[in-house]
DSSP file (Angstrom, degrees, kcal/mol; ACC not computed):
  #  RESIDUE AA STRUCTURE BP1 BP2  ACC     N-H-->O    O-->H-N    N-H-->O    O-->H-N    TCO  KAPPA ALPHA  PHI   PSI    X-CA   Y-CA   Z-CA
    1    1 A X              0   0    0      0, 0.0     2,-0.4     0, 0.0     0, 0.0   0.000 360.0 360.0 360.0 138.3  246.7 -347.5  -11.8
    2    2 A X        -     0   0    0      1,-0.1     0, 0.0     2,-0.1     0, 0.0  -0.898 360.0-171.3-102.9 144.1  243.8 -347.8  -14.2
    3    3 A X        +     0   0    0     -2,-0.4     2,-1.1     1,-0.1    -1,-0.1   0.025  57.5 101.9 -99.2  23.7  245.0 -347.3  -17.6
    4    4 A X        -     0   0    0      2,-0.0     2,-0.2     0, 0.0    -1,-0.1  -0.659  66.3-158.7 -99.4  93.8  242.3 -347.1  -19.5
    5    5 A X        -     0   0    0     -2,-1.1     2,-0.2     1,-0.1    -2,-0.1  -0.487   2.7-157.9 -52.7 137.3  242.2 -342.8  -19.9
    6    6 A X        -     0   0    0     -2,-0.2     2,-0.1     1,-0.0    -1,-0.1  -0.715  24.1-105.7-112.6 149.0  239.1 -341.0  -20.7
    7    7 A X        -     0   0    0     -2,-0.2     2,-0.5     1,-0.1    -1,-0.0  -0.691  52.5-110.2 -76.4 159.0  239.0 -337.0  -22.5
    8    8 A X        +     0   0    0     -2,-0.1     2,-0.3    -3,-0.0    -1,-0.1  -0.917  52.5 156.4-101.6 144.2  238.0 -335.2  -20.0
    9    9 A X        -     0   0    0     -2,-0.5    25,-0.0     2,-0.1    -3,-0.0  -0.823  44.9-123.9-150.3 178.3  234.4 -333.4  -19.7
   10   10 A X  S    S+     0   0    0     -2,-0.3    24,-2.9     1,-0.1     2,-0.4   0.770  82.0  81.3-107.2 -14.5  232.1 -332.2  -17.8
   11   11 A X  E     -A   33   0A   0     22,-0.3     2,-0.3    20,-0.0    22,-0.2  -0.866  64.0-164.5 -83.1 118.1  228.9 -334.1  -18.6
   12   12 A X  E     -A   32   0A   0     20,-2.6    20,-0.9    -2,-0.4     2,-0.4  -0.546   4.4-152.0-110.5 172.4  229.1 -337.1  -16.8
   13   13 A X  E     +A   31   0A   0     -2,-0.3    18,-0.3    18,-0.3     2,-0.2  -0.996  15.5 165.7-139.9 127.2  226.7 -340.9  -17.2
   14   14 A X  E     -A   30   0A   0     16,-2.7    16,-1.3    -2,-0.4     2,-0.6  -0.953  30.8-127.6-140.0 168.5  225.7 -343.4  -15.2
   15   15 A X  E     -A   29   0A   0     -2,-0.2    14,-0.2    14,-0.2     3,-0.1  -0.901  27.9-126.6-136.6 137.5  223.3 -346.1  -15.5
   16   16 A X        -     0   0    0     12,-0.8     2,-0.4    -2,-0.6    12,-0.2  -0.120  37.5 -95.6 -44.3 151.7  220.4 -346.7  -12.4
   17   17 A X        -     0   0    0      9,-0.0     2,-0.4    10,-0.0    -1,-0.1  -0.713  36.1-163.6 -20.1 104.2  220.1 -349.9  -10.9
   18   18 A X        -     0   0    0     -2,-0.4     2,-0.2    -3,-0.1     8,-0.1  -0.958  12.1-145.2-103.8 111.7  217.7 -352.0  -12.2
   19   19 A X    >   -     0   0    0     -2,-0.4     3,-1.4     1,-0.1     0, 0.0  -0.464  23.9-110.9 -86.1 153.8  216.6 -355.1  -10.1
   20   20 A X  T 3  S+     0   0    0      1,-0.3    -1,-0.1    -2,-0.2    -2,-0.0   0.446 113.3  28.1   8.2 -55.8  215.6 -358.3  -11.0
   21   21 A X  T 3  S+     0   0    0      0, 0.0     2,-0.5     0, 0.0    -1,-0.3  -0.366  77.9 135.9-150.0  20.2  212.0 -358.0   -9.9
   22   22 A X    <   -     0   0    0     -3,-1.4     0, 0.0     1,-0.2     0, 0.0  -0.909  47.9-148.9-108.3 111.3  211.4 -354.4  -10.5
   23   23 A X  S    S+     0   0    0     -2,-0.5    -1,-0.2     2,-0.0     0, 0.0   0.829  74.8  89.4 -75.5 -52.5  207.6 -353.9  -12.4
   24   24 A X  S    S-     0   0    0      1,-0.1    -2,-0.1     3,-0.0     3,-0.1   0.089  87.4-115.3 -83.2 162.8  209.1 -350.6  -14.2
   25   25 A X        -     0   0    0      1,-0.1     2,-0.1     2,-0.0    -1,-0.1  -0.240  53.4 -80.6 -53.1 164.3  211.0 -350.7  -17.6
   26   26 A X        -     0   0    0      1,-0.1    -1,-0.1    -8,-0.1     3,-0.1  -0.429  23.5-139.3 -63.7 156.4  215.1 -349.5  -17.2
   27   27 A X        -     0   0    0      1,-0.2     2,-0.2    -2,-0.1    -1,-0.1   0.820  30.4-156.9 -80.2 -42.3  215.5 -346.1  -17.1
   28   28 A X        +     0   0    0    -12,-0.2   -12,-0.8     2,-0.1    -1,-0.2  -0.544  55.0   8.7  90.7-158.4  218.9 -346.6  -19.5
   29   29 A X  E     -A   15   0A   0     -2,-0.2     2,-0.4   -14,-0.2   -14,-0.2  -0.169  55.1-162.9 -36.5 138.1  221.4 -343.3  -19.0
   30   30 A X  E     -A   14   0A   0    -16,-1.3   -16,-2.7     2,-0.0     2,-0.3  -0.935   8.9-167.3-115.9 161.6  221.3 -341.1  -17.1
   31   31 A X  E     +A   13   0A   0     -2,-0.4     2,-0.3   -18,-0.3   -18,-0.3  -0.964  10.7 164.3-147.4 111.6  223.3 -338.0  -17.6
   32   32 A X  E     -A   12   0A   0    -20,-0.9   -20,-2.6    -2,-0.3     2,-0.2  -0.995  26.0-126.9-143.5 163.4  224.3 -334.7  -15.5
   33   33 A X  E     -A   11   0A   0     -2,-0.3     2,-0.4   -22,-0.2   -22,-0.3  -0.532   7.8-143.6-107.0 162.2  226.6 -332.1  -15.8
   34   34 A X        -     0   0    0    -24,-2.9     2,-0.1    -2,-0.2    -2,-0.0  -0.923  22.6-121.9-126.7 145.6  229.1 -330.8  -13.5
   35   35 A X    >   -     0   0    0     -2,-0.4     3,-0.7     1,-0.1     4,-0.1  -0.521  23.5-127.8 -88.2 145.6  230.0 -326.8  -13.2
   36   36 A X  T 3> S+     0   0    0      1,-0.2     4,-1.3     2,-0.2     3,-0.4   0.434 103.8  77.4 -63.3 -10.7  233.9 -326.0  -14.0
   37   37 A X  T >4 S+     0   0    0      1,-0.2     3,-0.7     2,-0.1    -1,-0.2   0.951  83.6  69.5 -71.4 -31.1  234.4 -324.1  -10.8
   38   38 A X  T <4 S+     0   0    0     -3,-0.7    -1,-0.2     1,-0.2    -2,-0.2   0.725 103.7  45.2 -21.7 -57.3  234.5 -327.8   -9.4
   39   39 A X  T 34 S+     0   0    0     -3,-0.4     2,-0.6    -4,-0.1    -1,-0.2   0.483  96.2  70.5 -81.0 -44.0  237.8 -328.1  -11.3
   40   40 A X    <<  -     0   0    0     -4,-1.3     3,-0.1    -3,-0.7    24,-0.0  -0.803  62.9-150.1-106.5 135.2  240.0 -325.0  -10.6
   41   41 A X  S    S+     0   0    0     -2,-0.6     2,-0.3     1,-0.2    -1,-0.1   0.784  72.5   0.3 -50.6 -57.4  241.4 -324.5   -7.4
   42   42 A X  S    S-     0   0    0      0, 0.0     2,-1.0     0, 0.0    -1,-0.2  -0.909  80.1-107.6-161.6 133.2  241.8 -320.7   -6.8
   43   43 A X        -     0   0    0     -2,-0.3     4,-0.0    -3,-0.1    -6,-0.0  -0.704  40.0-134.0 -68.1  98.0  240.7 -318.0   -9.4
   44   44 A X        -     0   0    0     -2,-1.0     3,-0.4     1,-0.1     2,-0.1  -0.406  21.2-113.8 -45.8 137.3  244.2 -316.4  -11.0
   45   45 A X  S    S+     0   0    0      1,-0.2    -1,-0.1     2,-0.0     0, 0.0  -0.297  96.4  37.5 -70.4 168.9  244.4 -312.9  -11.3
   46   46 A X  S    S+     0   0    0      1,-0.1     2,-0.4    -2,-0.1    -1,-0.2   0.968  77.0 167.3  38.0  60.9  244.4 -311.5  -14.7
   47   47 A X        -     0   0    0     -3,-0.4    -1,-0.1     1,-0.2    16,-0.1  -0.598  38.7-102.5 -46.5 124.7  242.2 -313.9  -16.2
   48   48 A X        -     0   0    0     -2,-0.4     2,-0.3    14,-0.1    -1,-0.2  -0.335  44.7-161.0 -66.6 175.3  240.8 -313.3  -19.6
   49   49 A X        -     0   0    0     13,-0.1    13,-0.2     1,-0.1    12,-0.1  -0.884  17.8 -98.3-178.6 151.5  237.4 -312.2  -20.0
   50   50 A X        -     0   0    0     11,-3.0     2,-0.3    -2,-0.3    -1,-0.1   0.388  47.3-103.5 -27.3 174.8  234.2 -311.7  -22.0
   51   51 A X     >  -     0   0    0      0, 0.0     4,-0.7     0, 0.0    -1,-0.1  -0.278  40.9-100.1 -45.2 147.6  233.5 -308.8  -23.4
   52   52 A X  H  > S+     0   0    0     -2,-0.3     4,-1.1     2,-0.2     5,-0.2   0.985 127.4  36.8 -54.5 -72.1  230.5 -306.5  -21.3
   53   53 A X  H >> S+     0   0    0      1,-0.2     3,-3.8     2,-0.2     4,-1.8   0.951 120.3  48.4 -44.9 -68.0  227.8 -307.7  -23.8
   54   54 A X  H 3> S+     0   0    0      1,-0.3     4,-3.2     2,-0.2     5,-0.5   0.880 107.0  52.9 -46.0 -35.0  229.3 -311.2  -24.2
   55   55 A X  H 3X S+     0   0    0     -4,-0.7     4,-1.7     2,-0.2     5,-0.5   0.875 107.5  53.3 -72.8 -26.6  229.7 -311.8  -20.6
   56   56 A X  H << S+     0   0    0     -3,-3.8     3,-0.3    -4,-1.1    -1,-0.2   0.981 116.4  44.3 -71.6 -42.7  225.6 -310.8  -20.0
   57   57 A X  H  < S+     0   0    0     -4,-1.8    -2,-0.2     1,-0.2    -1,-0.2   0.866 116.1  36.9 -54.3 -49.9  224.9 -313.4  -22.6
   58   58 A X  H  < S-     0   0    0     -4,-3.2    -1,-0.2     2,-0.1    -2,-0.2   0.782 109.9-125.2 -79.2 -21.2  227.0 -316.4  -21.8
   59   59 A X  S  < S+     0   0    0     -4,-1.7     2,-0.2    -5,-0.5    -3,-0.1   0.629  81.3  71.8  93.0  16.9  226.1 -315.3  -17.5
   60   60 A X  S    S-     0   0    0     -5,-0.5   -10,-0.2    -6,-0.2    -2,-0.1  -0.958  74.1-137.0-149.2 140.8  229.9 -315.1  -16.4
   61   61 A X  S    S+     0   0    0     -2,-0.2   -11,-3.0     1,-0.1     2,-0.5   0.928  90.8  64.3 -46.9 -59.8  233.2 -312.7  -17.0
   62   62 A X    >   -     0   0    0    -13,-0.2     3,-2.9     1,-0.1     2,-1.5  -0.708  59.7-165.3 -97.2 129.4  235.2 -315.6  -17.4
   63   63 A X  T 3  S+     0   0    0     -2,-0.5    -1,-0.1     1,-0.4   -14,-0.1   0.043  84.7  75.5 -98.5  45.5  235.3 -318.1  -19.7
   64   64 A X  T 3  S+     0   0    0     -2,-1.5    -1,-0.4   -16,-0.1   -24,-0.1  -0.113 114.0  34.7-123.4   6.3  237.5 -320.6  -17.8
   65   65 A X  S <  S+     0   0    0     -3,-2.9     2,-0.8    -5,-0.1    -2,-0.2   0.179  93.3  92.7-146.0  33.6  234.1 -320.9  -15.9
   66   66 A X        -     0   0    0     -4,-0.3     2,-0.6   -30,-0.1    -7,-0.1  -0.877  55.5-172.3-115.2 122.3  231.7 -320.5  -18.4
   67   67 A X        -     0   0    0     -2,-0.8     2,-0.2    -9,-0.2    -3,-0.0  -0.916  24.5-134.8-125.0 133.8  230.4 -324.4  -20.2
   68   68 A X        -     0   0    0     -2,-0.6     2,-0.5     1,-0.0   -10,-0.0  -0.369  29.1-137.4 -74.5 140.4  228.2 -324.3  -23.0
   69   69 A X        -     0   0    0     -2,-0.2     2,-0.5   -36,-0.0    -2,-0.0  -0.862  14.6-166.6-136.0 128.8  225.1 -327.3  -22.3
   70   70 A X        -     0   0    0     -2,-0.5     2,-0.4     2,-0.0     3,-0.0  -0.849  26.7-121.7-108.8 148.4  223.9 -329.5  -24.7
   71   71 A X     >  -     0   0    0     -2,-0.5     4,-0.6     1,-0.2    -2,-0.0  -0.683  23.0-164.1 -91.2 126.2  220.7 -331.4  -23.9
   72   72 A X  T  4 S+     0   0    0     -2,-0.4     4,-0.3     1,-0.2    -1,-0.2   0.690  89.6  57.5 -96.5   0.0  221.8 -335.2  -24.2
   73   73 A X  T >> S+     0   0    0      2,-0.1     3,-1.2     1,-0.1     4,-1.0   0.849  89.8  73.2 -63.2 -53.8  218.4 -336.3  -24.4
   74   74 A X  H 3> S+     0   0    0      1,-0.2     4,-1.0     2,-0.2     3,-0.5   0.917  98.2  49.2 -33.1 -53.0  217.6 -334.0  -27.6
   75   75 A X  H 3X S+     0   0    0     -4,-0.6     4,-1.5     1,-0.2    -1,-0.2   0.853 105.2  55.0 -81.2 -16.2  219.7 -336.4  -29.9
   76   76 A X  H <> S+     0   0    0     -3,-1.2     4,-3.3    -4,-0.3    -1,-0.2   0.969 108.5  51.1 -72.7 -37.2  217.8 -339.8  -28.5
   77   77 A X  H  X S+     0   0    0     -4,-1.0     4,-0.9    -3,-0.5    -2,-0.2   0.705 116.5  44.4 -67.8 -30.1  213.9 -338.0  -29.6
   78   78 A X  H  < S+     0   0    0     -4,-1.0    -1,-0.3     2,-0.2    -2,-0.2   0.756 114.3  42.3 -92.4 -33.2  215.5 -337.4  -33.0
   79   79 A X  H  < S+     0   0    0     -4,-1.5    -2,-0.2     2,-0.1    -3,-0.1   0.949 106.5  69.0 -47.7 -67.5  217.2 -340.8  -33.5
   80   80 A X  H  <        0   0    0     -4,-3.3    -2,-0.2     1,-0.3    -3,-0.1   0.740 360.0 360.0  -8.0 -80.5  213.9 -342.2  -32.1
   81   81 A X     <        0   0    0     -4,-0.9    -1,-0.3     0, 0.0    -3,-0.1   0.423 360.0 360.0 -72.5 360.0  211.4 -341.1  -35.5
């Protein structure tokens, strides 16, 4: 059993291979996100759900499958200067 636990989320990290003998710099993180439908099994009936308006805006009814995305790259260009 590994006990070291993690929160769970939905933007996930890894970092490339970089070989020995390989002319380019590391790439360093890379980062992609995974959808929430992944996660749930079967859609329950009587779900909550958006609002009409809300629901065009966020692009789903429900917000058990709706994930907000933050660009993890934005905060490195701003550390950066």
């Amino acid at each position: 059993m590994n006990s070291n636990k993690s929160a769970f989320t939905t933007l996930k990290a890894y970092k490339p291979f970089h070989g020995l003998y390989d002319p380019c710099r590391p790439i360093g993180i890379k980062y992609y996100s995974t959808p929430p439908h992944l996660y749930i099994g079967f859609q329950q009936p009587n779900m909550p759900q958006f609002s009409p308006a809300e629901a065009l805006k966020k692009g789903t009814l429900w917000p058990a499958f709706w994930d907000y995305y933050e660009n993890p790259y934005e905060g490195k260009k701003r550390d950066q200067s």
